[in-house]
N, C-alpha and C positions, 0 to 999 in steps of 0.2 A: 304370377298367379297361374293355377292353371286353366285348361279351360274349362272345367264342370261350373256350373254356374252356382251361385252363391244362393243359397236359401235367405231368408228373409232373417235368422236366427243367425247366420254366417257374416251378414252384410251391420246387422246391429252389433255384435261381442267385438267385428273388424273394430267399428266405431268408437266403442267405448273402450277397448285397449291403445287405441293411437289417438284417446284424448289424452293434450298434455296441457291441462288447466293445473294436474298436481305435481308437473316435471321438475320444482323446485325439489319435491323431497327426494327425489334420485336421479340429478342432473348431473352430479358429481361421480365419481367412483368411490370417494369416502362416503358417501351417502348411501351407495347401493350395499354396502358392505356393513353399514351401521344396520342398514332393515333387514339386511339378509343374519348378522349378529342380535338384533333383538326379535326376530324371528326364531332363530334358533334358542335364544333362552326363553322365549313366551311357552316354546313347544316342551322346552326340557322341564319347565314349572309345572306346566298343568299335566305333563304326562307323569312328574312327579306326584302329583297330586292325586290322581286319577290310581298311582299305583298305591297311595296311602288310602285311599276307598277302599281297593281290592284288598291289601293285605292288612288292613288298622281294625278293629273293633271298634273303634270309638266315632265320632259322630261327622259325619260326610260334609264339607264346606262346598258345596253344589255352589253358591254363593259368591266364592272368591273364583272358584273357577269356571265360571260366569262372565264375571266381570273382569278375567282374566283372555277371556276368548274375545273380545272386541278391539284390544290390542292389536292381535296377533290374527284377527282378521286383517286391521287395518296393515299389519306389516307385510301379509298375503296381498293385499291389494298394492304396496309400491313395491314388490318384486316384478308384480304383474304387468304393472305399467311401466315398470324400467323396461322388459324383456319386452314388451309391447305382442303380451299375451300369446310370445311361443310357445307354451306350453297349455293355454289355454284355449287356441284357436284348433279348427278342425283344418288337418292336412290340404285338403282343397282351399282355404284363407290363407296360405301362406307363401311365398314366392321361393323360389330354389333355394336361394340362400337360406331364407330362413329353414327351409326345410331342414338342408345340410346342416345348420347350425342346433337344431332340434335332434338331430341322430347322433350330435355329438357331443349335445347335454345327455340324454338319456344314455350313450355308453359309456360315459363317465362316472356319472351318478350309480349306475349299477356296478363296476367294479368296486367305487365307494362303499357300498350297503351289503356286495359280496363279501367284504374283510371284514366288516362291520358285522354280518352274519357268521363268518367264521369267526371270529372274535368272542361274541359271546358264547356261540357253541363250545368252543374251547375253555371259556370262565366255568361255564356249567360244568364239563366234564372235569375239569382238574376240583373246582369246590365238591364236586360229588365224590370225586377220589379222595380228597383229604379227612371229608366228614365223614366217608363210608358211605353215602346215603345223598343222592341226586339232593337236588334242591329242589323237591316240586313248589315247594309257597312260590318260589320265586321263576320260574320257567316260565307259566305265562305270562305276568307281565313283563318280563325283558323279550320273550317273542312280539308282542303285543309292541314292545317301545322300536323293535326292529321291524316294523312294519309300518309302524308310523316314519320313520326316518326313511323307509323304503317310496313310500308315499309321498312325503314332501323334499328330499334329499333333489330332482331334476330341478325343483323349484329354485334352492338352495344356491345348486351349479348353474344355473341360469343368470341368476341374479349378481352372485362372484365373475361370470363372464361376460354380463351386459358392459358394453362400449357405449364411450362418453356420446351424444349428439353431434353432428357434424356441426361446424358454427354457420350461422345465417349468413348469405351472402350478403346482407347490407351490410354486413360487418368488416368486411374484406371492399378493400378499394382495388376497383380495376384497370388493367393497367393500360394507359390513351390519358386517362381521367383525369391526371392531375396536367397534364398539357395541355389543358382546354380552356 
C-alpha cells in the first residue's frame, strides 16, 4: 500500500472486495471464465436490445431488459471479487502488485478495443462502399456498442487473468510434523 492514507470510502470498497463469503462462484479458473462468458453474453443481449429500441419502431421491452441487468450486475459483482476489486479500488488501495497488474489489464484491454474499433470503422467503410451510401441507422449504435466493450473490456481481461487463491496453510502439513 502506499502511504496516503485511506479515506473512510477507500477502507470500506477495500472491505467489501476482499470479502470472500461469495469466493465459491470464482474460486476456480472455470468459474472465473464462466462469469466473465456470461458477462459477456448478458452485455451483448441487452446491448442487442438496447440497439432494437434505437433502430425498431415497434414497442420497447424496457422489461426484459430490466430484468436482464440483475444478472449481469451480479456477473459484474464475481469479476469483481475474483479480481478483488483492481479495477475498482482507488490507486492509493492498492499495493504494487496490484498496481502493476492494473497497468497491465488496462494495456491490454485497450489494444483489444483499439482492433475492435478499427474493425468496425473498417465494417462501416467497406458496407458504405458496397451500398454507395454510409450506413448512418447503423453507425451509432455500433459506436455506442464499441464503447460499451471499451468500458467493460479491463473488467473482462481482469477477470480472464485473475489467479486461482493460494491454498490455506492448514492444508499443507509442515515439515518436523509428522516426527512428532
Amino acid at each position: 500500500m502506499t502511504t496516503t492514507r485511506l479515506t473512510r470510502y477507500d477502507r470500506s470498497m477495500l472491505r467489501l472486495m476482499n470479502d470472500r463469503r461469495a469466493a465459491t462462484w470464482y474460486a476456480t479458473a472455470a468459474r472465473r471464465r464462466l462469469a466473465v462468458a456470461a458477462h459477456v453474453t448478458l452485455t451483448v443481449v441487452i446491448g442487442g436490445l438496447m440497439t432494437r429500441f434505437f433502430l425498431a419502431e415497434g414497442e420497447p421491452l424496457w422489461t426484459v431488459t430490466a430484468v436482464l441487468l440483475l444478472p449481469w450486475m451480479v456477473a459484474t459483482g464475481v469479476i469483481n471479487g475474483a479480481t478483488r476489486g483492481l479495477l475498482e479500488l482507488r490507486e492509493r488501495a492498492l499495493d504494487e502488485r496490484q498496481s502493476a497488474e492494473r497497468s497491465r489489464v488496462l494495456a491490454r484491454s485497450h489494444r483489444v478495443t483499439t482492433l475492435l474499433l478499427a474493425a468496425v470503422a473498417v465494417a462501416l467503410l467497406i458496407t458504405g462502399g458496397t451500398a454507395g451510401d454510409a450506413p448512418k441507422a447503423y453507425a451509432a449504435p455500433l459506436l455506442i456498442a464499441v464503447l460499451v466493450v471499451h468500458w467493460v473490456m479491463p473488467l473482462w481481461v481482469a477477470g480472464l487473468r485473475a489467479q486461482d487463491e493460494p491454498a490455506d496453510d492448514d492444508d499443507v502439513l509442515e515439515p518436523g510434523i509428522l516426527g512428532r
